[in-house]
C-alpha positions in Angstrom: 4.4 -13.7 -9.0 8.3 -13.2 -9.2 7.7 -11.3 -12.7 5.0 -9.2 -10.3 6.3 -5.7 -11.3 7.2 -2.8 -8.5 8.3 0.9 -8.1 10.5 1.3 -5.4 10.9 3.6 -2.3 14.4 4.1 -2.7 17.2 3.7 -5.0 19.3 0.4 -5.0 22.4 0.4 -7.3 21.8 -1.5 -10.0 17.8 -1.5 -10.3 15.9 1.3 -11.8 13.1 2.4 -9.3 10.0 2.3 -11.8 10.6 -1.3 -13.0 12.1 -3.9 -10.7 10.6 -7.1 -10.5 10.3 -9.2 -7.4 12.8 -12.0 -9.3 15.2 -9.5 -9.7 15.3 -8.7 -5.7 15.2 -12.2 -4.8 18.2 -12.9 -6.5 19.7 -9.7 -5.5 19.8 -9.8 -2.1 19.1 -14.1 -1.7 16.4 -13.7 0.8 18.3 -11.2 3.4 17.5 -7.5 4.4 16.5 -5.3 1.1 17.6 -2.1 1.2 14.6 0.0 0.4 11.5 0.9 3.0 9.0 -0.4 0.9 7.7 -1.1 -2.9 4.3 -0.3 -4.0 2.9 -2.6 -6.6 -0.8 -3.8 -8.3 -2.9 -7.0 -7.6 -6.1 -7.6 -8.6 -6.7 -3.6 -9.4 -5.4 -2.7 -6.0 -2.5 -0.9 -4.9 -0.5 -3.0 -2.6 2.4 -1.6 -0.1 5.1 -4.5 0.1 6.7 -3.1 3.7 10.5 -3.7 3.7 11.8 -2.2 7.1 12.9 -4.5 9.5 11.5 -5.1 12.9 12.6 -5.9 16.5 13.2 -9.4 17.3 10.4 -11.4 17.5 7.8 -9.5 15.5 6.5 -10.2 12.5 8.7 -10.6 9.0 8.3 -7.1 7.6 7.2 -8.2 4.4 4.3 -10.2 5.1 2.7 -6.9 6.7 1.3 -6.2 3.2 -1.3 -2.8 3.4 -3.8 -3.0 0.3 -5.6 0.5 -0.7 -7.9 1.1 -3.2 -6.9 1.6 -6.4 -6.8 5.8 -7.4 -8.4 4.9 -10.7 -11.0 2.7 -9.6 
């Protein structure tokens, strides 16, 4: 899973957008805030929207509210 590519929302210096890997953010930014809005990426032939804005106190982590969408392909 941490070699699971991504394409990024936004820019972060230092990481090109179309091929970041979740390793590389995890020892980027050593589990705190990321500073994009979200990363798109593919599992099992479907698109999945990794959600990195935070929340209000007491909700949920951000990136555990995954949205999966159908593959444009499939």
């Amino acid at each position: 899973m941490l070699n699971q590519r991504l394409q990024l929302s936004d820019e972060i210096e230092g990481l090109t957008v179309e091929s970041c890997c979740v390793a590389e953010l995890a020892a980027r930014f050593h589990g705190g805030p990321i500073p994009a809005k979200f990363a798109l990426t593919e599992v099992g032939g479907r698109v999945v929207c990794l959600d990195f804005e935070e929340r209000e106190s007491g909700s949920a982590p951000a990136v555990s509210r995954a949205a999966a969408g159908r593959h444009p392909s499939n």
